[in-house]
C-alpha positions in Angstrom: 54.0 149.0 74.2 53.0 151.5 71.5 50.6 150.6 69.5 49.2 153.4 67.8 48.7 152.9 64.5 47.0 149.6 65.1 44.5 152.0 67.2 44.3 154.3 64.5 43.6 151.7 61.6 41.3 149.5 63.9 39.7 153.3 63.6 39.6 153.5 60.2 38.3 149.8 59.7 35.1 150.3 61.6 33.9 152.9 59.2 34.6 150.1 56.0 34.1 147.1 57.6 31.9 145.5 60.3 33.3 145.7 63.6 36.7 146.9 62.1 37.1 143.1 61.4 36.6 140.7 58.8 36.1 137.5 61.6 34.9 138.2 64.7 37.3 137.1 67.2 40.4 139.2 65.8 38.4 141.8 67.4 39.7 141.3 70.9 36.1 141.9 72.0 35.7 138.7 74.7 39.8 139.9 76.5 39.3 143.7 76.0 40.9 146.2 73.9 41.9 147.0 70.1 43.5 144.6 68.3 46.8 145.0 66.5 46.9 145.0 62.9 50.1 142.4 61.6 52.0 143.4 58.5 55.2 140.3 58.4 55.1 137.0 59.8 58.8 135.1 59.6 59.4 132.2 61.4 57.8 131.7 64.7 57.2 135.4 64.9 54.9 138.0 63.9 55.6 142.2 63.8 52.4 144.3 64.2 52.0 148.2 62.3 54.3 149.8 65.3 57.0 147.9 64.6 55.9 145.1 68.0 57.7 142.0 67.3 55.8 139.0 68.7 56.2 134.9 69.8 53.2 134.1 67.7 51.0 131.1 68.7 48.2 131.5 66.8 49.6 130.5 63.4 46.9 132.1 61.4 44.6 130.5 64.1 46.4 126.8 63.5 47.4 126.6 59.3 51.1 127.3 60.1 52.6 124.5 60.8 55.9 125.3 59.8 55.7 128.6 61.1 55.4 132.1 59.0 56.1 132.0 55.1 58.6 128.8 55.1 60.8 128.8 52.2 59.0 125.7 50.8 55.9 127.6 50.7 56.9 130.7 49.4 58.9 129.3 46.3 55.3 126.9 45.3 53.8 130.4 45.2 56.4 131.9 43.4 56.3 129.3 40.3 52.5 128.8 40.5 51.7 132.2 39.9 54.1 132.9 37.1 51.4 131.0 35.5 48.2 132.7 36.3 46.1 133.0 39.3 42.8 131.0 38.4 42.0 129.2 35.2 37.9 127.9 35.9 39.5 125.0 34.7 40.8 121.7 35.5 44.9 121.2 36.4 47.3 118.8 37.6 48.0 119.7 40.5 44.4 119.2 42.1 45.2 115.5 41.4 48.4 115.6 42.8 47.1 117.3 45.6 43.7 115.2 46.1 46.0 111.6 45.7 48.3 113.0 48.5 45.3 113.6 50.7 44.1 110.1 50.3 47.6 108.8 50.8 47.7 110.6 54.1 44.5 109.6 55.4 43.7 106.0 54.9 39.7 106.9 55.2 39.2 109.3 52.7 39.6 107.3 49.3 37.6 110.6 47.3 38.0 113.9 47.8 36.2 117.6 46.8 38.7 120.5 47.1 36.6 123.9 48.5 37.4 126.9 49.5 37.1 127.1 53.0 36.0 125.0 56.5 33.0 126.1 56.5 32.2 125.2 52.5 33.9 121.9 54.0 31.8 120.8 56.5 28.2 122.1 54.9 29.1 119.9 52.0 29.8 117.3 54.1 26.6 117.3 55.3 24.9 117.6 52.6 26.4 114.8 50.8 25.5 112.5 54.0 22.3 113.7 53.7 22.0 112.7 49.9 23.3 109.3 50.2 20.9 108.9 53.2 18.0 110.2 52.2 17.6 111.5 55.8 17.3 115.5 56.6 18.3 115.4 60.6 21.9 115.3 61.9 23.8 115.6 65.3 26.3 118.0 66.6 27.8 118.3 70.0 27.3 121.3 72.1 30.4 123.6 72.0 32.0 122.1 68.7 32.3 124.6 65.9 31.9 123.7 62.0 31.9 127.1 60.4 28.7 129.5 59.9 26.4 127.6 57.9 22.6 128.4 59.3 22.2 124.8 60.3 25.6 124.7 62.2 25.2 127.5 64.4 22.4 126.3 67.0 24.9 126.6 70.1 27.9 126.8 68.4 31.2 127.2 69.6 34.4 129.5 68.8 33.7 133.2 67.7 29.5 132.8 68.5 30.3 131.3 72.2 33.4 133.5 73.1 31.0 136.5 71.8 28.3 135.7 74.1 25.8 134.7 71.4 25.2 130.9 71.5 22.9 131.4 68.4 22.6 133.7 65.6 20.0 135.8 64.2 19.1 135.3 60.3 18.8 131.1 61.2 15.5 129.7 60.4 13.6 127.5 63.0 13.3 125.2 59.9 17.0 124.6 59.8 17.6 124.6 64.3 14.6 121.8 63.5 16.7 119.4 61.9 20.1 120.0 64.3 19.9 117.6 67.1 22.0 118.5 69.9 24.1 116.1 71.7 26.9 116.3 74.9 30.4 116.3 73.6 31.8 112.7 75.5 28.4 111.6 76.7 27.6 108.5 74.9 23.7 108.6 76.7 22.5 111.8 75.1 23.5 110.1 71.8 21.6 107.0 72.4 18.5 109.0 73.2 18.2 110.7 70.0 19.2 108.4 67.8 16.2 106.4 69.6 13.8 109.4 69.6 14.4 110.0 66.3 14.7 106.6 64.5 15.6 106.1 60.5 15.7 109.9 60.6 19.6 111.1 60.9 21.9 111.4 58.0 24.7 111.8 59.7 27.3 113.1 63.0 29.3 115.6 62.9 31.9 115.6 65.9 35.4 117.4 66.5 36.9 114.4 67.3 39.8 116.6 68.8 37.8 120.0 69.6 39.6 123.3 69.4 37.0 125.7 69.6 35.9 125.5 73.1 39.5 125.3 74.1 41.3 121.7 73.3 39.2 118.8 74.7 39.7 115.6 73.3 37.1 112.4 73.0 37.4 109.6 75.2 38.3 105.9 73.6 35.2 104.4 75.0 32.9 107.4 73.9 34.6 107.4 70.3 34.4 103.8 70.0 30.7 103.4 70.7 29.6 106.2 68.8 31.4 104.4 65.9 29.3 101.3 66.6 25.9 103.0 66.6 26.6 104.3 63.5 27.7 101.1 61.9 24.1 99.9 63.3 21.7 102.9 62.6 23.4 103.5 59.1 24.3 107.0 60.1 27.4 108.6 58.4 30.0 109.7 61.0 31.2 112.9 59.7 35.1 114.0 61.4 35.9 117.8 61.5 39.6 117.7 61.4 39.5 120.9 59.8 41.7 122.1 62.8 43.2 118.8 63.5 44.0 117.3 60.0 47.5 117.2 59.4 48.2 118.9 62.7 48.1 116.3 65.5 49.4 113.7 63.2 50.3 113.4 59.5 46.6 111.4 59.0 44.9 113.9 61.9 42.7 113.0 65.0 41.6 109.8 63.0 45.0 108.1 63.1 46.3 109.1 67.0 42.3 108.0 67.8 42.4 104.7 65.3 38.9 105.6 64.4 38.0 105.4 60.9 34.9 107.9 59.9 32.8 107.7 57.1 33.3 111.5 56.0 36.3 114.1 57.1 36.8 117.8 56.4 39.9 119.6 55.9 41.2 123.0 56.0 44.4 125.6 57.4 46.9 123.1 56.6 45.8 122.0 53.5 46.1 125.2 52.2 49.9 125.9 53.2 48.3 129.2 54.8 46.3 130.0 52.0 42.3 129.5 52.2 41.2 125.8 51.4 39.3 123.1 52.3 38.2 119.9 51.6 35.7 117.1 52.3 36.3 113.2 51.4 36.2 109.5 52.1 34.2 106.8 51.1 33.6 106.1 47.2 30.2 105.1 48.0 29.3 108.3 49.5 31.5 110.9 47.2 30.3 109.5 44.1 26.9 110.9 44.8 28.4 114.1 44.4 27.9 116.5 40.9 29.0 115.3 38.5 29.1 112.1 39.2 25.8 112.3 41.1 22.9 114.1 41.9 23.9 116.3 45.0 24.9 119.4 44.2 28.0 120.9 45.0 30.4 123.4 43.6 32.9 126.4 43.8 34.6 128.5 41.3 37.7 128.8 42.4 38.1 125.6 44.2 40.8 124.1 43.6 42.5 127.3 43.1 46.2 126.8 41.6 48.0 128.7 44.0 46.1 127.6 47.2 46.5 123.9 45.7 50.7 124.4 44.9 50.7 126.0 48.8 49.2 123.2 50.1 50.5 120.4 48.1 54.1 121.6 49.0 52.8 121.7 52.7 51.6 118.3 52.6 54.4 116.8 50.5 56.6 118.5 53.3 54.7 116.1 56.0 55.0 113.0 53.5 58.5 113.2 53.7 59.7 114.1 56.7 57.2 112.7 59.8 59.5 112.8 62.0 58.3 116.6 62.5 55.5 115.5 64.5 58.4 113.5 67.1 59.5 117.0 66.8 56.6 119.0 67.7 55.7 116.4 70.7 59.2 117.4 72.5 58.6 120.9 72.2 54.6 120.7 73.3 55.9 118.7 76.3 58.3 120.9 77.5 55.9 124.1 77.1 53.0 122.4 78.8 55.8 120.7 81.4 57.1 124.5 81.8 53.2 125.8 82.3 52.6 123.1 84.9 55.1 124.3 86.8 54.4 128.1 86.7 50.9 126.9 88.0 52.3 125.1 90.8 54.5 127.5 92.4 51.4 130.1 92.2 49.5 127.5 94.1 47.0 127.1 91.2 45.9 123.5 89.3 44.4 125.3 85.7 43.4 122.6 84.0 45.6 122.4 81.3 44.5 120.3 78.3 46.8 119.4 75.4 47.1 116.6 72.4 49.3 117.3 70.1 50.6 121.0 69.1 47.5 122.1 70.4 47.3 123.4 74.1 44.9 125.1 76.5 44.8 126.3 79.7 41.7 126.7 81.2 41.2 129.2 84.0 39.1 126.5 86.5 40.8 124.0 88.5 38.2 121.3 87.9 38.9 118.9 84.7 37.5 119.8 81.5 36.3 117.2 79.3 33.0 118.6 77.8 31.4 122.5 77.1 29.7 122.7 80.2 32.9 122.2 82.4 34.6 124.7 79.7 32.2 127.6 79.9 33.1 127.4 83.8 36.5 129.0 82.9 37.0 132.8 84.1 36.8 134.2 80.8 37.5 138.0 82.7 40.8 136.6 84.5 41.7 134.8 80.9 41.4 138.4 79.5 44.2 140.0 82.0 46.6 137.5 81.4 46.4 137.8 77.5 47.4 141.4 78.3 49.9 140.4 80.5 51.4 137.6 78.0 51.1 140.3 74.8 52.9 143.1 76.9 55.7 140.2 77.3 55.7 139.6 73.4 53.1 136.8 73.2 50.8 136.3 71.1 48.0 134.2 72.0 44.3 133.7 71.1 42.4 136.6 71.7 39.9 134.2 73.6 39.7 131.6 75.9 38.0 129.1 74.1 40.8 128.4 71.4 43.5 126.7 70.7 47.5 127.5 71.6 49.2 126.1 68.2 53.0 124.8 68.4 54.8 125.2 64.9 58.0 123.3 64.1 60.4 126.3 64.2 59.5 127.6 67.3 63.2 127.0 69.2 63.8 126.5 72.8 64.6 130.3 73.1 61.2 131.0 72.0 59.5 128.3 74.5 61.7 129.6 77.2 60.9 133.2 76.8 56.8 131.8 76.8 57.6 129.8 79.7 58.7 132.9 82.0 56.3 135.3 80.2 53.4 132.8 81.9 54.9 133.2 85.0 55.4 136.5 85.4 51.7 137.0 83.9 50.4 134.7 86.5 52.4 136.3 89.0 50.8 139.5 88.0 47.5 138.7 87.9 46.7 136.3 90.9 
Protein backbone atom coordinates (compact mmCIF):
# COMPACT_ATOMS: atom_id res chain seq x y z
CA UNK A 1 0.00 0.00 0.00
CA UNK A 2 1.59 3.34 -0.91
CA UNK A 3 1.14 5.74 1.21
CA UNK A 4 3.46 8.44 0.62
CA UNK A 5 2.10 11.57 0.65
CA UNK A 6 0.35 10.84 3.91
CA UNK A 7 4.16 10.28 5.11
CA UNK A 8 5.11 13.27 3.61
CA UNK A 9 2.27 15.63 5.08
CA UNK A 10 2.36 13.80 8.54
CA UNK A 11 6.00 15.42 7.86
CA UNK A 12 4.99 18.69 7.23
CA UNK A 13 2.31 18.73 10.15
CA UNK A 14 4.84 18.13 12.88
CA UNK A 15 6.63 21.33 12.06
CA UNK A 16 2.88 23.39 12.41
CA UNK A 17 1.19 21.46 14.67
CA UNK A 18 1.81 19.35 17.85
CA UNK A 19 2.58 15.89 17.09
CA UNK A 20 1.54 16.43 13.37
CA UNK A 21 -1.96 16.06 14.94
CA UNK A 22 -4.75 18.07 16.15
CA UNK A 23 -6.10 15.00 18.75
CA UNK A 24 -3.85 12.69 19.93
CA UNK A 25 -4.95 9.33 18.93
CA UNK A 26 -5.12 10.04 14.99
CA UNK A 27 -1.48 9.85 15.56
CA UNK A 28 -1.19 6.10 15.35
CA UNK A 29 1.27 6.38 18.29
CA UNK A 30 -0.20 3.38 20.77
CA UNK A 31 -0.33 0.59 17.06
CA UNK A 32 2.80 2.10 15.32
CA UNK A 33 3.41 4.03 12.32
CA UNK A 34 2.21 7.35 10.40
CA UNK A 35 -1.09 7.91 9.98
CA UNK A 36 -2.91 8.58 6.79
CA UNK A 37 -4.20 11.82 6.09
CA UNK A 38 -8.17 11.40 4.51
CA UNK A 39 -9.33 13.83 1.80
CA UNK A 40 -13.34 12.10 0.72
CA UNK A 41 -15.50 10.14 2.87
CA UNK A 42 -18.77 8.65 0.73
CA UNK A 43 -20.74 6.19 2.04
CA UNK A 44 -19.27 3.51 4.17
CA UNK A 45 -15.91 4.44 2.76
CA UNK A 46 -13.11 6.63 3.18
CA UNK A 47 -9.98 7.47 0.42
CA UNK A 48 -6.73 8.64 2.02
CA UNK A 49 -4.09 11.41 0.00
CA UNK A 50 -2.64 8.23 -2.24
CA UNK A 51 -5.68 7.57 -3.61
CA UNK A 52 -6.27 4.16 -0.61
CA UNK A 53 -9.78 3.52 -0.63
CA UNK A 54 -10.99 2.15 2.78
CA UNK A 55 -14.17 0.11 4.76
CA UNK A 56 -14.28 2.89 7.32
CA UNK A 57 -15.33 2.02 10.95
CA UNK A 58 -14.49 4.84 12.72
CA UNK A 59 -17.12 7.26 11.47
CA UNK A 60 -15.38 10.36 12.54
CA UNK A 61 -14.70 8.23 15.74
CA UNK A 62 -18.78 7.40 16.08
CA UNK A 63 -20.86 10.84 14.61
CA UNK A 64 -21.61 8.98 11.23
CA UNK A 65 -24.34 7.26 11.66
CA UNK A 66 -25.54 7.20 8.26
CA UNK A 67 -22.20 6.88 6.92
CA UNK A 68 -19.90 9.68 5.00
CA UNK A 69 -21.81 12.98 3.75
CA UNK A 70 -25.51 11.39 3.36
CA UNK A 71 -27.46 13.32 0.99
CA UNK A 72 -29.72 14.54 3.90
CA UNK A 73 -26.86 16.06 5.49
CA UNK A 74 -25.24 17.64 2.77
CA UNK A 75 -28.43 19.49 1.29
CA UNK A 76 -29.13 21.05 5.35
CA UNK A 77 -25.63 22.50 4.78
CA UNK A 78 -26.22 23.57 1.53
CA UNK A 79 -29.39 25.82 2.38
CA UNK A 80 -28.10 26.81 5.88
CA UNK A 81 -25.13 28.44 4.64
CA UNK A 82 -26.69 30.32 1.76
CA UNK A 83 -27.64 32.25 4.75
CA UNK A 84 -24.55 32.98 6.68
CA UNK A 85 -22.28 31.02 8.80
CA UNK A 86 -22.79 32.47 12.41
CA UNK A 87 -25.11 35.24 13.46
CA UNK A 88 -24.09 35.68 17.66
CA UNK A 89 -27.59 35.62 17.64
CA UNK A 90 -30.64 33.73 18.44
CA UNK A 91 -32.45 31.40 15.41
CA UNK A 92 -35.12 29.02 14.87
CA UNK A 93 -33.62 26.26 14.37
CA UNK A 94 -31.84 25.95 17.89
CA UNK A 95 -35.53 25.53 19.07
CA UNK A 96 -36.36 23.14 16.56
CA UNK A 97 -33.36 21.44 17.32
CA UNK A 98 -33.41 21.62 21.37
CA UNK A 99 -37.57 20.40 21.18
CA UNK A 100 -36.40 17.41 19.04
CA UNK A 101 -33.81 16.52 21.60
CA UNK A 102 -36.31 16.48 24.36
CA UNK A 103 -38.64 14.57 22.23
CA UNK A 104 -36.07 11.93 21.76
CA UNK A 105 -35.03 11.61 25.24
CA UNK A 106 -37.81 11.55 27.72
CA UNK A 107 -35.21 12.71 30.58
CA UNK A 108 -33.91 15.69 29.30
CA UNK A 109 -36.97 18.30 29.41
CA UNK A 110 -34.08 21.55 28.96
CA UNK A 111 -31.31 21.71 27.03
CA UNK A 112 -27.84 24.08 26.44
CA UNK A 113 -26.50 23.57 22.88
CA UNK A 114 -22.25 23.78 23.11
CA UNK A 115 -19.80 23.25 21.10
CA UNK A 116 -18.19 20.12 21.81
CA UNK A 117 -18.21 16.86 24.40
CA UNK A 118 -15.96 18.09 26.41
CA UNK A 119 -17.79 21.83 26.76
CA UNK A 120 -20.69 19.18 27.36
CA UNK A 121 -19.78 17.35 30.16
CA UNK A 122 -17.75 20.30 32.14
CA UNK A 123 -20.96 22.15 32.03
CA UNK A 124 -22.71 19.45 33.26
CA UNK A 125 -20.85 19.35 36.07
CA UNK A 126 -20.82 22.51 36.83
CA UNK A 127 -24.44 23.01 36.79
CA UNK A 128 -24.77 19.84 39.33
CA UNK A 129 -22.48 21.52 41.26
CA UNK A 130 -24.56 24.85 41.43
CA UNK A 131 -27.82 23.40 42.08
CA UNK A 132 -25.96 21.34 44.85
CA UNK A 133 -24.07 23.49 46.44
CA UNK A 134 -21.45 20.67 46.72
CA UNK A 135 -17.77 20.86 45.07
CA UNK A 136 -16.85 16.87 44.97
CA UNK A 137 -18.00 14.43 42.21
CA UNK A 138 -17.37 10.77 41.06
CA UNK A 139 -16.05 9.28 38.03
CA UNK A 140 -15.24 5.77 37.19
CA UNK A 141 -11.78 4.66 36.42
CA UNK A 142 -11.27 4.26 32.54
CA UNK A 143 -14.46 6.38 31.43
CA UNK A 144 -13.56 9.41 29.41
CA UNK A 145 -15.48 12.89 29.48
CA UNK A 146 -13.23 15.17 27.44
CA UNK A 147 -10.06 17.15 28.75
CA UNK A 148 -11.31 19.40 31.33
CA UNK A 149 -8.52 19.50 34.39
CA UNK A 150 -10.86 17.93 36.75
CA UNK A 151 -11.82 15.09 34.31
CA UNK A 152 -8.51 13.81 33.57
CA UNK A 153 -7.40 12.10 37.00
CA UNK A 154 -7.14 8.47 35.28
CA UNK A 155 -8.87 9.10 32.34
CA UNK A 156 -9.50 6.97 29.62
CA UNK A 157 -9.33 7.11 25.61
CA UNK A 158 -6.36 9.16 24.03
CA UNK A 159 -4.63 9.73 27.90
CA UNK A 160 -4.84 5.78 28.64
CA UNK A 161 -4.08 4.46 25.10
CA UNK A 162 -1.01 7.08 25.33
CA UNK A 163 0.30 5.70 28.38
CA UNK A 164 -0.37 8.81 30.52
CA UNK A 165 -3.14 8.09 33.01
CA UNK A 166 -2.88 11.74 34.20
CA UNK A 167 -1.91 14.93 32.68
CA UNK A 168 0.48 17.59 33.51
CA UNK A 169 -0.93 21.30 33.79
CA UNK A 170 -3.97 19.69 36.43
CA UNK A 171 -3.90 21.20 39.80
CA UNK A 172 -3.96 18.99 42.95
CA UNK A 173 -6.79 21.36 43.88
CA UNK A 174 -9.05 20.10 41.08
CA UNK A 175 -7.63 15.78 41.43
CA UNK A 176 -8.90 16.85 45.20
CA UNK A 177 -12.37 17.15 44.47
CA UNK A 178 -12.54 13.91 41.70
CA UNK A 179 -13.37 10.88 43.63
CA UNK A 180 -12.53 7.85 41.87
CA UNK A 181 -14.76 4.98 41.72
CA UNK A 182 -14.72 1.13 39.83
CA UNK A 183 -16.77 1.13 36.67
CA UNK A 184 -19.58 -1.85 37.74
CA UNK A 185 -18.54 -2.08 41.35
CA UNK A 186 -21.46 -0.91 43.33
CA UNK A 187 -19.00 -1.22 46.86
CA UNK A 188 -16.37 1.41 45.90
CA UNK A 189 -19.45 3.71 45.33
CA UNK A 190 -20.98 3.06 48.67
CA UNK A 191 -17.66 3.80 50.40
CA UNK A 192 -17.30 7.21 49.13
CA UNK A 193 -20.40 8.40 49.17
CA UNK A 194 -20.14 7.34 52.97
CA UNK A 195 -16.54 8.81 53.43
CA UNK A 196 -17.47 11.72 52.01
CA UNK A 197 -21.11 12.56 53.19
CA UNK A 198 -23.35 15.80 52.10
CA UNK A 199 -20.22 16.55 49.93
CA UNK A 200 -20.83 15.18 46.18
CA UNK A 201 -22.64 17.14 43.56
CA UNK A 202 -22.97 14.75 41.37
CA UNK A 203 -21.84 11.20 39.09
CA UNK A 204 -20.71 11.13 36.09
CA UNK A 205 -20.75 7.49 34.43
CA UNK A 206 -20.55 6.24 30.70
CA UNK A 207 -23.39 4.30 31.15
CA UNK A 208 -22.35 2.42 27.87
CA UNK A 209 -18.35 3.11 27.83
CA UNK A 210 -16.48 3.47 24.61
CA UNK A 211 -13.35 4.70 25.57
CA UNK A 212 -11.74 1.86 27.23
CA UNK A 213 -13.13 -0.36 24.52
CA UNK A 214 -17.16 -1.08 24.74
CA UNK A 215 -18.13 -2.23 28.17
CA UNK A 216 -21.50 -1.88 29.27
CA UNK A 217 -23.12 -1.45 33.02
CA UNK A 218 -24.73 -4.20 34.64
CA UNK A 219 -28.71 -3.88 35.51
CA UNK A 220 -28.08 -4.38 39.14
CA UNK A 221 -25.04 -1.96 39.25
CA UNK A 222 -27.05 0.75 37.28
CA UNK A 223 -30.06 0.30 39.29
CA UNK A 224 -28.51 0.78 42.66
CA UNK A 225 -26.47 3.56 41.75
CA UNK A 226 -29.70 5.14 40.66
CA UNK A 227 -31.07 4.58 44.23
CA UNK A 228 -28.20 6.04 46.19
CA UNK A 229 -28.55 8.95 44.28
CA UNK A 230 -32.31 9.31 44.80
CA UNK A 231 -31.19 9.01 48.72
CA UNK A 232 -27.93 11.15 49.03
CA UNK A 233 -29.39 13.87 46.61
CA UNK A 234 -26.54 13.48 44.27
CA UNK A 235 -27.21 14.38 40.49
CA UNK A 236 -26.52 11.28 38.26
CA UNK A 237 -24.86 12.84 35.35
CA UNK A 238 -25.06 10.17 31.83
CA UNK A 239 -22.24 10.76 29.20
CA UNK A 240 -24.01 9.53 26.18
CA UNK A 241 -21.97 11.77 24.22
CA UNK A 242 -20.79 8.53 22.34
CA UNK A 243 -23.94 6.61 22.92
CA UNK A 244 -26.80 9.28 22.42
CA UNK A 245 -28.63 8.58 19.41
CA UNK A 246 -26.34 5.70 18.56
CA UNK A 247 -27.40 2.64 20.44
CA UNK A 248 -30.95 3.67 20.35
CA UNK A 249 -32.92 6.71 19.17
CA UNK A 250 -33.14 8.01 23.15
CA UNK A 251 -29.32 6.47 23.75
CA UNK A 252 -27.96 4.18 26.64
CA UNK A 253 -30.83 5.58 28.86
CA UNK A 254 -33.63 4.08 26.94
CA UNK A 255 -32.02 0.24 26.03
CA UNK A 256 -30.82 0.58 30.11
CA UNK A 257 -34.50 2.12 31.32
CA UNK A 258 -32.54 4.31 33.59
CA UNK A 259 -33.57 7.76 33.79
CA UNK A 260 -30.53 10.27 34.90
CA UNK A 261 -30.78 13.52 36.30
CA UNK A 262 -28.31 15.18 33.64
CA UNK A 263 -27.08 13.79 30.04
CA UNK A 264 -24.47 15.09 27.51
CA UNK A 265 -24.56 14.90 23.90
CA UNK A 266 -22.36 15.12 21.07
CA UNK A 267 -21.06 13.41 17.29
CA UNK A 268 -24.54 12.70 16.33
CA UNK A 269 -26.00 15.65 17.34
CA UNK A 270 -24.07 17.44 15.16
CA UNK A 271 -24.78 15.43 11.80
CA UNK A 272 -20.72 15.24 11.73
CA UNK A 273 -20.25 18.65 12.50
CA UNK A 274 -18.77 19.72 16.05
CA UNK A 275 -21.69 19.99 18.75
CA UNK A 276 -22.72 19.13 21.93
CA UNK A 277 -25.13 19.51 24.37
CA UNK A 278 -26.06 19.03 28.02
CA UNK A 279 -29.86 18.85 29.46
CA UNK A 280 -32.65 17.39 31.59
CA UNK A 281 -34.34 18.34 34.45
CA UNK A 282 -36.01 21.95 34.69
CA UNK A 283 -35.11 22.15 38.22
CA UNK A 284 -31.48 21.80 37.50
CA UNK A 285 -31.17 23.78 33.93
CA UNK A 286 -32.89 26.70 35.09
CA UNK A 287 -30.04 27.44 37.39
CA UNK A 288 -28.19 28.00 34.35
CA UNK A 289 -27.25 31.93 32.87
CA UNK A 290 -29.65 33.55 32.20
CA UNK A 291 -32.03 32.14 33.85
CA UNK A 292 -29.74 31.56 36.89
CA UNK A 293 -26.68 32.18 38.52
CA UNK A 294 -24.17 29.48 37.07
CA UNK A 295 -22.39 30.57 34.50
CA UNK A 296 -22.18 29.17 31.21
CA UNK A 297 -21.73 30.14 27.67
CA UNK A 298 -20.22 29.83 24.08
CA UNK A 299 -20.21 32.03 21.11
CA UNK A 300 -20.88 30.04 18.54
CA UNK A 301 -23.07 27.56 20.18
CA UNK A 302 -25.72 26.82 18.61
CA UNK A 303 -23.97 27.43 15.42
CA UNK A 304 -26.54 27.49 12.32
CA UNK A 305 -24.97 25.15 10.28
CA UNK A 306 -23.83 22.61 13.04
CA UNK A 307 -27.61 22.97 14.35
CA UNK A 308 -29.33 22.40 10.51
CA UNK A 309 -26.62 19.15 10.29
CA UNK A 310 -27.82 17.90 13.26
CA UNK A 311 -31.39 18.62 13.29
CA UNK A 312 -31.63 16.91 9.82
CA UNK A 313 -29.65 13.93 11.46
CA UNK A 314 -31.98 13.75 14.24
CA UNK A 315 -35.16 14.34 12.38
CA UNK A 316 -33.72 11.41 10.15
CA UNK A 317 -33.96 9.09 13.42
CA UNK A 318 -37.47 10.56 14.37
CA UNK A 319 -38.82 9.28 11.34
CA UNK A 320 -37.49 6.34 10.37
CA UNK A 321 -36.47 4.03 13.78
CA UNK A 322 -36.57 1.22 12.19
CA UNK A 323 -32.71 1.99 11.28
CA UNK A 324 -31.64 0.85 14.51
CA UNK A 325 -33.64 -2.86 13.65
CA UNK A 326 -31.37 -2.28 10.83
CA UNK A 327 -28.14 -1.65 12.34
CA UNK A 328 -28.82 -4.64 15.06
CA UNK A 329 -28.85 -7.25 11.93
CA UNK A 330 -25.81 -6.01 10.51
CA UNK A 331 -23.81 -5.66 14.17
CA UNK A 332 -25.01 -9.34 14.64
CA UNK A 333 -23.77 -10.78 11.70
CA UNK A 334 -20.21 -8.82 11.98
CA UNK A 335 -19.75 -9.82 15.57
CA UNK A 336 -21.44 -13.49 14.60
CA UNK A 337 -18.71 -13.45 11.59
CA UNK A 338 -15.75 -12.34 14.25
CA UNK A 339 -16.79 -15.10 16.56
CA UNK A 340 -16.22 -17.43 14.21
CA UNK A 341 -12.79 -16.26 12.88
CA UNK A 342 -11.85 -16.54 16.58
CA UNK A 343 -12.87 -19.95 16.81
CA UNK A 344 -11.27 -21.61 14.05
CA UNK A 345 -7.88 -19.81 15.21
CA UNK A 346 -8.46 -21.49 18.50
CA UNK A 347 -8.79 -18.14 20.32
CA UNK A 348 -11.93 -16.86 22.76
CA UNK A 349 -11.11 -12.65 22.45
CA UNK A 350 -13.45 -11.29 24.42
CA UNK A 351 -15.57 -9.65 22.22
CA UNK A 352 -17.88 -6.99 23.67
CA UNK A 353 -20.69 -5.29 21.70
CA UNK A 354 -24.23 -3.27 22.38
CA UNK A 355 -25.51 -1.74 19.77
CA UNK A 356 -23.36 -0.49 16.57
CA UNK A 357 -20.58 -0.37 18.85
CA UNK A 358 -18.13 -3.41 18.94
CA UNK A 359 -14.79 -4.35 20.50
CA UNK A 360 -12.58 -6.98 20.54
CA UNK A 361 -10.33 -7.31 23.16
CA UNK A 362 -7.07 -9.16 22.76
CA UNK A 363 -7.48 -11.35 26.35
CA UNK A 364 -9.52 -14.26 26.62
CA UNK A 365 -10.87 -13.50 30.10
CA UNK A 366 -14.31 -11.30 30.27
CA UNK A 367 -14.08 -7.67 30.35
CA UNK A 368 -16.54 -5.85 32.27
CA UNK A 369 -14.42 -3.03 34.07
CA UNK A 370 -10.83 -1.02 33.23
CA UNK A 371 -8.78 -3.30 35.08
CA UNK A 372 -9.75 -6.45 33.07
CA UNK A 373 -9.44 -3.97 29.83
CA UNK A 374 -5.95 -2.70 30.37
CA UNK A 375 -5.07 -6.59 30.41
CA UNK A 376 -5.60 -6.54 26.62
CA UNK A 377 -2.21 -6.96 24.40
CA UNK A 378 -2.18 -3.62 23.22
CA UNK A 379 1.31 -4.68 21.04
CA UNK A 380 -0.62 -7.76 19.34
CA UNK A 381 -3.83 -5.21 18.86
CA UNK A 382 -1.23 -2.97 16.97
CA UNK A 383 -0.24 -5.92 14.34
CA UNK A 384 -3.54 -6.68 13.52
CA UNK A 385 -4.67 -2.95 12.81
CA UNK A 386 -1.82 -3.29 10.18
CA UNK A 387 -2.97 -6.36 9.07
CA UNK A 388 -6.79 -5.20 8.80
CA UNK A 389 -5.66 -1.54 7.08
CA UNK A 390 -3.36 -3.42 4.53
CA UNK A 391 -6.79 -5.33 3.76
CA UNK A 392 -8.68 -1.94 3.39
CA UNK A 393 -10.00 -1.48 7.02
CA UNK A 394 -10.14 1.12 8.83
CA UNK A 395 -10.26 0.70 12.34
CA UNK A 396 -9.44 2.69 15.54
CA UNK A 397 -5.96 3.44 15.70
CA UNK A 398 -6.17 1.97 19.38
CA UNK A 399 -7.38 -0.64 21.29
CA UNK A 400 -9.35 0.98 23.81
CA UNK A 401 -12.08 2.36 21.29
CA UNK A 402 -14.96 1.67 19.79
CA UNK A 403 -15.74 -0.23 16.22
CA UNK A 404 -18.82 1.93 14.89
CA UNK A 405 -21.51 0.20 12.46
CA UNK A 406 -23.28 2.97 10.18
CA UNK A 407 -26.54 2.18 8.33
CA UNK A 408 -25.01 1.90 4.77
CA UNK A 409 -22.44 -0.34 5.41
CA UNK A 410 -23.87 -3.39 2.98
CA UNK A 411 -23.27 -7.00 3.29
CA UNK A 412 -20.42 -6.71 0.72
CA UNK A 413 -18.71 -4.46 3.11
CA UNK A 414 -19.26 -6.74 6.31
CA UNK A 415 -18.14 -9.67 4.29
CA UNK A 416 -15.01 -8.18 3.01
CA UNK A 417 -14.39 -7.19 7.09
CA UNK A 418 -15.33 -10.56 7.99
CA UNK A 419 -12.49 -12.29 5.92
CA UNK A 420 -10.07 -9.35 6.40
CA UNK A 421 -10.27 -10.47 10.36
CA UNK A 422 -9.47 -13.75 9.44
CA UNK A 423 -6.76 -13.48 7.38
CA UNK A 424 -5.32 -10.78 9.88
CA UNK A 425 -5.70 -13.26 12.64
CA UNK A 426 -4.33 -15.89 10.67
CA UNK A 427 -1.33 -13.70 10.14
CA UNK A 428 -0.65 -12.74 13.25
CA UNK A 429 -1.16 -15.74 15.72
Amino acid sequence: MNTSKSKALFEQAKKFIPGGVNSPVRSFKSVGGDPLFITRGEGSKMIDVDGNKFIDYIGSWGPHLFGHNPPFIKEALLNAIENGTSFGAPTEMEIKMAELITQLVPSVEMVRMVNSGTEATMSAVRAARGFTGREKFIKFEGCYHGHADYFLIKAGSGALTLGVPTSPGVTSGNAADTLLADYNDINSIKRLVAANKNEIAAIIIEPIAGNMGVVATTDDFLKELRTICNEEKIVLIFDEVMTGFRVAAGGAQEILGIKPDLSTFGKIIGGGLPVGAFGGKREIMEKIAPSGPVYQAGTLSGNPLAMSAGYAALNHIKKHPEIYIQLEKKSVYLEEGFRKNLNSVGKNYAMNRVGSMMCMFFTEEKVDDFKSAVESDTVLYGKFFHEMLRRGIYLAPAQFEAMFISTVHSKEDLDQTIDAHKESLETIL
